[in-house]
C-alpha positions in Angstrom: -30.0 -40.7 -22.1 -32.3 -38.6 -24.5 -33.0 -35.0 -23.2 -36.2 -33.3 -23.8 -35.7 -29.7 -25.8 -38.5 -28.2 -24.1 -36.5 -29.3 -20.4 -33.3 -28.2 -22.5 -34.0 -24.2 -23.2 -35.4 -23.2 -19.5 -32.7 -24.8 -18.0 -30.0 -22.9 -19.9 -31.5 -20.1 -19.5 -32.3 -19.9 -16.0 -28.4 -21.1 -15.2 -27.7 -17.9 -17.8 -29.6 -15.7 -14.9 -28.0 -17.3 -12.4 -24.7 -16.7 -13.8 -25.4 -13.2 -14.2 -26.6 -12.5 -11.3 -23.4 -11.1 -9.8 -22.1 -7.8 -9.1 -18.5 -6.3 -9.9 -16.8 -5.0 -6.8 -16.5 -0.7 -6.0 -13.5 1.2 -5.1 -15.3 3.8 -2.6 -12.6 5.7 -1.8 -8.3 5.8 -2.5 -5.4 7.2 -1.2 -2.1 7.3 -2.0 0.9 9.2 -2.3 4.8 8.6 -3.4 7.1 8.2 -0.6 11.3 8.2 -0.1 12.4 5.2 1.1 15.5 5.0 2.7 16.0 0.8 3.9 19.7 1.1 5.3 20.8 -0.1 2.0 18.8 1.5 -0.7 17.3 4.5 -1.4 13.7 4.5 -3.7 10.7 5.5 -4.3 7.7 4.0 -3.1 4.3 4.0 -4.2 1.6 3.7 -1.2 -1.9 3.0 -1.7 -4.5 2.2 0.4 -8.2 2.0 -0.2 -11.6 1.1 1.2 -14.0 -1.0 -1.3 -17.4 -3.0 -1.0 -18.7 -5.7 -2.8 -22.3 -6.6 -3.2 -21.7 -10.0 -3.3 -19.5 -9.7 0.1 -16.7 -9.0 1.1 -15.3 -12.5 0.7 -15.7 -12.0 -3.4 -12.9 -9.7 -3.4 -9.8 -11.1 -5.2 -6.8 -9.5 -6.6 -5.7 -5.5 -7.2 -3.6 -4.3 -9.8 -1.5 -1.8 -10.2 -0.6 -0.5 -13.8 2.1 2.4 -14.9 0.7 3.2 -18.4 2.2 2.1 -21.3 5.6 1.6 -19.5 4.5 -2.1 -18.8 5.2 -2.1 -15.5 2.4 -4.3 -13.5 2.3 -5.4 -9.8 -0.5 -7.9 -8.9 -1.6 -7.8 -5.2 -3.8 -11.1 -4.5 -6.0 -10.8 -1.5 -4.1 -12.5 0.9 -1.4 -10.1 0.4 -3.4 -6.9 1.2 -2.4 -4.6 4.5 -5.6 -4.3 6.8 -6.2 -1.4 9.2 -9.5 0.3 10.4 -9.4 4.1 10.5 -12.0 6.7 11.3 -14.8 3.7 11.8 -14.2 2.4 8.3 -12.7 -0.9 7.2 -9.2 0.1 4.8 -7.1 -2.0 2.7 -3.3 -1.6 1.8 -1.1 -2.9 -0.5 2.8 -3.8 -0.1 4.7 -0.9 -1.1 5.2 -0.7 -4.9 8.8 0.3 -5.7 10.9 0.3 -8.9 11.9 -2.9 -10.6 15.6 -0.8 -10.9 16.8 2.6 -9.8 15.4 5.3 -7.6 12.5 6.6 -9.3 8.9 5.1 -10.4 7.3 4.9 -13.9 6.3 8.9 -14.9 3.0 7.5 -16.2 -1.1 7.6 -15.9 -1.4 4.7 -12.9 -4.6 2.5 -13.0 -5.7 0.7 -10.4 -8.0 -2.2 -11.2 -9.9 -4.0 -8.5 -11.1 -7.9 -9.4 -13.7 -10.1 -7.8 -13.4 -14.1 -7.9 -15.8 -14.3 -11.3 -13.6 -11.3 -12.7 -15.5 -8.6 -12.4 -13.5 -5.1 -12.6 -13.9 -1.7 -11.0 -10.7 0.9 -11.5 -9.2 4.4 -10.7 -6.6 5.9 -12.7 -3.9 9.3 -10.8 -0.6 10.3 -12.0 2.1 11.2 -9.8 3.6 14.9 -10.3 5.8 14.5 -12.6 7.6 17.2 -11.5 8.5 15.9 -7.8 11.8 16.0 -6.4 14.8 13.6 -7.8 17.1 11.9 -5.7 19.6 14.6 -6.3 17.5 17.5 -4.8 15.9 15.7 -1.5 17.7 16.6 1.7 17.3 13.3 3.5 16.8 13.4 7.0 19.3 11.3 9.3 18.0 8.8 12.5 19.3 6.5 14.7 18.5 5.2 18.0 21.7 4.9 20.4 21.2 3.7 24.2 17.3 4.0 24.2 17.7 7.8 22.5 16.5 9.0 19.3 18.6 11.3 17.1 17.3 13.2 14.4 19.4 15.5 12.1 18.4 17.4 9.1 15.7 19.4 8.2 12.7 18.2 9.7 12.2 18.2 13.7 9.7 15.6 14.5 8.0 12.2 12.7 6.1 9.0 13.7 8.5 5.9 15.0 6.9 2.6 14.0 8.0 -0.7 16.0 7.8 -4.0 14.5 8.5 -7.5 15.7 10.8 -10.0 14.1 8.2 -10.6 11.1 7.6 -6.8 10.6 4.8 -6.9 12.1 3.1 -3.7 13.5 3.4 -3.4 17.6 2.6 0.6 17.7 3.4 4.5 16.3 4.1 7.8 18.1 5.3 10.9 17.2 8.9 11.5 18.2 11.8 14.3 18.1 15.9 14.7 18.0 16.0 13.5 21.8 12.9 11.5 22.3 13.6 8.5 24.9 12.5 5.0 23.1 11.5 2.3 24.9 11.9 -1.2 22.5 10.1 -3.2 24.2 9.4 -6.7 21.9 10.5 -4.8 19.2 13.0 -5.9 17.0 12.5 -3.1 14.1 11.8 0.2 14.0 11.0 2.9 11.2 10.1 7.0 11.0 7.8 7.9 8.8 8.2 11.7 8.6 5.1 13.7 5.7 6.2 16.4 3.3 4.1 19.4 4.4 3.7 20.9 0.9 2.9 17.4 -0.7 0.8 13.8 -0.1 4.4 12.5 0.2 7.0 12.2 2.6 9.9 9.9 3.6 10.1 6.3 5.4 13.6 5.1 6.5 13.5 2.1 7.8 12.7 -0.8 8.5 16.2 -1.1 10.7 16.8 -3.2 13.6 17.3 -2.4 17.4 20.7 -2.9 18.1 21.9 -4.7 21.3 24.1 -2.5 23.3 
C-alpha cells in the first residue's frame, strides 16, 4: 500500500506531540534519617526514607525509586509495588524497605541521590549525605528490651520509646509509647519492635522485629 507524503509528515508529527505531551514526576517533600538496627541476630545500619511526590500525569504513572551511594556503586531499586504507604498530617507518604549494608555495620559515607521514575522514564531527584561523623558501632550504648509475662523491660540509657506490633507477615497492627515496666497486651500479634529517636540527631535505634514468645 502506497502512502501519501503529505498524510505522512502531519501524522508523525502530531504522534511527536502526543508523545511529548507527558510530564516527569516531583519529589515534594523527603525525609529520612539513619537508624541502628538491632534484628536479634545483627546489628546495622539502616537507611529510612520516606517521601511524598505527585505526578501530573497521576498518580498511577509513578514507577520505580532509586537509591544511589555516590561513587561507591551501591544501588537499591524500589519498584512501586514495593513502596511502604502511610497518610500523616492529611497528606498521602511513601516509604521504602529499609536500605542496609550489602556487608558490615555501617552504610556507604557518600553524597546519596534519590531518583524518582515514572512509567515513560521520566526522572525527578534529591541528593543528602549522612554525617559522616555519626557514631560507630563501637561507641553506641545500645539499649536492651524484652517482653517477659506481658511486661516490658527496658535497660540502658534511654527511659521510654514506641512498641510496634506486627502480625505473622510483619504487618503493622499499631504503636504506643512505652517504658521499663509498661504492661503489653499481644493481642494478634505475633512481632513486636521499639523504635526509640536520638534526641540530638534525625536518627535513632529499631530493635526488632522479634517474636512474642509463648509462655
Amino acid at each position: 500500500m502506497r502512502i501519501s507524503k503529505g498524510l505522512l509528515i502531519p501524522a508523525v508529527t502530531a504522534f511527536l506531540m502526543f508523545s511529548c505531551t507527558g510530564s516527569a514526576p516531583v519529589i515534594e517533600e523527603m525525609k529520612w534519617r539513619i537508624l541502628y538496627r538491632d534484628d536479634g541476630q545483627n546489628r546495622y545500619e539502616e537507611l529510612s526514607v520516606f517521601f511524598r511526590a505527585r505526578d501530573p500525569d497521576g498518580v498511577e504513572d509513578l514507577a520505580s525509586v532509586s537509591v544511589m551511594a555516590g561513587e561507591s556503586g551501591f544501588i537499591w531499586d524500589f519498584p512501586e509495588d514495593k513502596w511502604i504507604r502511610l497518610r500523616e498530617g492529611g497528606a498521602d507518604w511513601q516509604g521504602l524497605p529499609g536500605i542496609i549494608p550489602l556487608t558490615g555495620f555501617r552504610l556507604p559515607d557518600a553524597l546519596y541521590t534519590f531518583r524518582l521514575e515514572d512509567l515513560a522514564g521520566r526522572i525527578d531527584e534529591i541528593t543528602f549525605r549522612p554525617d559522616p561523623d555519626r557514631l560507630t558501632d563501637d561507641e553506641l550504648i545500645w539499649p536492651e528490651v524484652r517482653i517477659e509475662e506481658n511486661l516490658l523491660h527496658l535497660d540502658g540509657p534511654f527511659s521510654r520509646g514506641m512498641l510496634i506490633l506486627r502480625d505473622e507477615n510483619l504487618g503493622f497492627l499499631e504503636s504506643g509509647d512505652v517504658s521499663d515496666g509498661t504492661v503489653v497486651d499481644a493481642g494478634d500479634a505475633v512481632f513486636w519492635e521499639l523504635w526509640i529517636p536520638l534526641v540530638d540527631t534525625s536518627g535513632g535505634f529499631r530493635l526488632g522485629p522479634y517474636p512474642f514468645v509463648n509462655p
